[in-house]
N, C-alpha and C positions, 0 to 999 in steps of 0.2 A: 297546330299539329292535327293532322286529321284522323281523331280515335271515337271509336267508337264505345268503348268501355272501359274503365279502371282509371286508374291515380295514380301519380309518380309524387313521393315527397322528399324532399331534402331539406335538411338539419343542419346546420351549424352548431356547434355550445366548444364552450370551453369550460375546462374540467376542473374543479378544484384540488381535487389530488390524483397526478399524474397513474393510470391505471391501465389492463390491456381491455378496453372498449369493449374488442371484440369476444373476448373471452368470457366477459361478463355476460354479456347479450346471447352467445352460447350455450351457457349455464342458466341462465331466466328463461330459456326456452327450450332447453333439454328434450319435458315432455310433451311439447305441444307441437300435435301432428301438423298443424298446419301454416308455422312457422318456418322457414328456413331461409338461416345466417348462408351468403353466399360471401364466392373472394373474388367475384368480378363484378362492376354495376349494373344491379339490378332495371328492367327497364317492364313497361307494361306489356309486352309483348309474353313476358316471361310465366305470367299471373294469368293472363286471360284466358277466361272461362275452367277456372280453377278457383277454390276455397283459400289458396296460398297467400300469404305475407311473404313478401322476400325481402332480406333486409342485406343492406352492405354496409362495412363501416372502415372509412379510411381513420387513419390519427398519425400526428403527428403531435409527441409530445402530450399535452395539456389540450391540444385542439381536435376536434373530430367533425368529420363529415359521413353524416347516417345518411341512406337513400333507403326508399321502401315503395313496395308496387305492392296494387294489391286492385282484384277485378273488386268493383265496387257494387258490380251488381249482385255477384256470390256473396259478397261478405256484408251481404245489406242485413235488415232485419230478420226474413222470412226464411235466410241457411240461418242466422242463427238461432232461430226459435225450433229448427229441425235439430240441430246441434245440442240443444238446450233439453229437447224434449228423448231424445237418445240417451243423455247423459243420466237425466231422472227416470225414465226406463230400466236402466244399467244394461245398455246395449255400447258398442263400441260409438265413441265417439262420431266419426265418420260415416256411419251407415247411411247410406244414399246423398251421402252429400256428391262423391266422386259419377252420380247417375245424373246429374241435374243436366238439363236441357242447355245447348249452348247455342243463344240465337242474338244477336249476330257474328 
């Protein structure tokens, strides 16, 4: 595939007790700005040059299929030490993350 940034992953598991996957994965990520649960599959296109996690989650039953994108270059070390250092600041989480240079 010819990309130039970001990651696509998918998940298989099967559950030990039957649950709504996505509802849980929902609620684990409530507050966090740069998560978002989608209801169609997510793909790198979606993520790139963005801070975003994008997660999808099929299930059937006991059995589930997670997918998640996410630009690898934003969500490397150096947003997170800006994210990190916002947060011990007490400034919004986010602050200049959404300014970052998008090259290529």
């Amino acid at each position: 595939i010819p990309v130039n940034r970001g990651m696509l992953v998918s998940i298989y598991a099967t559950l030990e007790d039957v649950c709504d996957a996505k509802q849980v994965l929902k609620d684990f990520y409530a507050d966090d700005k740069f998560v978002r649960i989608k209801d169609k599959p997510v793909t790198i296109k979606d993520t790139s040059g963005t801070n975003y996690c994008d997660i999808f989650v099929e299930q059937n039953g006991n059995s589930i299929f997670i997918s998640s994108s996410i630009d690898n270059l934003l969500r490397g070390a150096s947003t997170q030490a800006v994210v990190n250092a916002n947060l011990m600041c007490e400034y919004e989480e986010d602050l200049g993350i959404s300014k970052i240079a998008y090259v290529p």
